[in-house]
C-alpha positions as CSV (number, residue, x, y, z in Angstrom):
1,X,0.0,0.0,0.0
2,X,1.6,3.1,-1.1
3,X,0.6,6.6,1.0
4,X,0.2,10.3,-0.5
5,X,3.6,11.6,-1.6
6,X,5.3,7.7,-2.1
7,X,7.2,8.2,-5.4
8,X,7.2,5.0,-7.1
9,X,9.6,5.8,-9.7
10,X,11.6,8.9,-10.3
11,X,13.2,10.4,-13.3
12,X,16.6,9.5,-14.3
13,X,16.4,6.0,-12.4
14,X,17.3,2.8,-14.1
15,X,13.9,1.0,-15.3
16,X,13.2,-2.5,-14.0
17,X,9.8,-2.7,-13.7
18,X,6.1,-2.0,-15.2
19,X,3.3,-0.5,-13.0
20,X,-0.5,-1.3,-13.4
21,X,-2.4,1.0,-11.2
22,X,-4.7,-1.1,-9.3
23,X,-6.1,1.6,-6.7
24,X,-5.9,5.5,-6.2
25,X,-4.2,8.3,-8.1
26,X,-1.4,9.1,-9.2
27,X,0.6,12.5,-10.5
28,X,3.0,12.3,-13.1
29,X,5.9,15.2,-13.1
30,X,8.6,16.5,-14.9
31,X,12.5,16.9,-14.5
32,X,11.4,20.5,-12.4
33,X,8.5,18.8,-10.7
34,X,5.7,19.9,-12.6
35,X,2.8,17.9,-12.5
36,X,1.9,16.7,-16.3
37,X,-0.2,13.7,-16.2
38,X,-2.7,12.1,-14.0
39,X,-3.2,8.2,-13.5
40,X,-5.7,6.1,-12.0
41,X,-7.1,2.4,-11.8
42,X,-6.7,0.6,-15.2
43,X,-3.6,3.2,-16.5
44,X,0.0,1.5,-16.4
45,X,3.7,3.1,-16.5
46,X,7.2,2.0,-16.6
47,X,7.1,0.9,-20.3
48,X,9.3,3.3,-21.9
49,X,12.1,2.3,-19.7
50,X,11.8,-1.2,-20.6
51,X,11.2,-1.1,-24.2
52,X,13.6,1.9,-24.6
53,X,16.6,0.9,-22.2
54,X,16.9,4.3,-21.5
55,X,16.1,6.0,-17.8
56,X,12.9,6.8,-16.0
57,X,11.2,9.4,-18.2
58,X,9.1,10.9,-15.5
59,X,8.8,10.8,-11.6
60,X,5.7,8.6,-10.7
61,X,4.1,9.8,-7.2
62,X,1.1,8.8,-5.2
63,X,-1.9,11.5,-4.7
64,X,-3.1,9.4,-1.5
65,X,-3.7,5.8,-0.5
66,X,-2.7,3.6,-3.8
67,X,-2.2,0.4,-4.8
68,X,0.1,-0.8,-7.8
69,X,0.7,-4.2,-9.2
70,X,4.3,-4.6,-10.4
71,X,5.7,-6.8,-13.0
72,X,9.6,-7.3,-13.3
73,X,11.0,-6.3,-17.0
74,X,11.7,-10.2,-17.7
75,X,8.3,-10.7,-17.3
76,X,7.0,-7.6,-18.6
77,X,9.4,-8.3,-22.3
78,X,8.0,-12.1,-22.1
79,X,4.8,-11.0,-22.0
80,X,4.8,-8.6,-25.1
81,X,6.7,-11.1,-26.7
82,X,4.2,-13.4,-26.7
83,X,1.7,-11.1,-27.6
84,X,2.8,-9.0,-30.7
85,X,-0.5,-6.6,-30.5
86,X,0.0,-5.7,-27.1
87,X,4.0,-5.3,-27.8
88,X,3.0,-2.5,-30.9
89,X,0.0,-0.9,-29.2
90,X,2.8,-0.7,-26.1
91,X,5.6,0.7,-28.4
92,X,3.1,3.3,-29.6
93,X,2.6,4.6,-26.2
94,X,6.3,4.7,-25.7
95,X,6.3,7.4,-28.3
96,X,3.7,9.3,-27.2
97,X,5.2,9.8,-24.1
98,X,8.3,10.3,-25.4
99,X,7.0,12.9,-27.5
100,X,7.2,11.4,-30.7
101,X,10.8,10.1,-30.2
């Protein structure tokens, strides 16, 4: 159970895991802290870091009482690969988020 203010991932940190928001709200922010996204149940995060190797995009923080379930990145890449809709609806995101990149 994750409390208001818990910061599940942060920007710059190595990716090794994909979130499913189970319960609660969640605030997405920028390098200078500035809130740009909101999550709730049924959104997920974590995915660019996995499917891009590259670092934490954006810091991940809890608005109040939350729940998330977690998947580690060997199960997370199994999973897509198994699934090759998922995996390109996934990598889509990825971009978005990314801006485009």
């Amino acid at each position: 159970l994750l409390e208001a203010g818990d910061v599940v991932v942060r920007e710059g940190d190595k990716g090794e895991q994909f979130f499913l928001v189970a319960e609660g709200q969640f605030e997405v922010l920028d390098a200078q802290g500035a809130k740009v996204g909101e999550l709730g149940p049924g959104d997920h995060f974590g995915e660019v870091a996995l499917l891009r190797d590259v670092p934490r995009t954006a810091t991940v923080r809890a608005v109040g009482n939350a729940t998330v379930l977690v998947l580690q990145k060997n199960d997370f890449i199994a999973g897509i690969a198994a699934d090759l809709g998922l995996s390109a609806r996934l990598e889509g995101l990825a971009g978005e988020r990314m801006g485009g990149a």
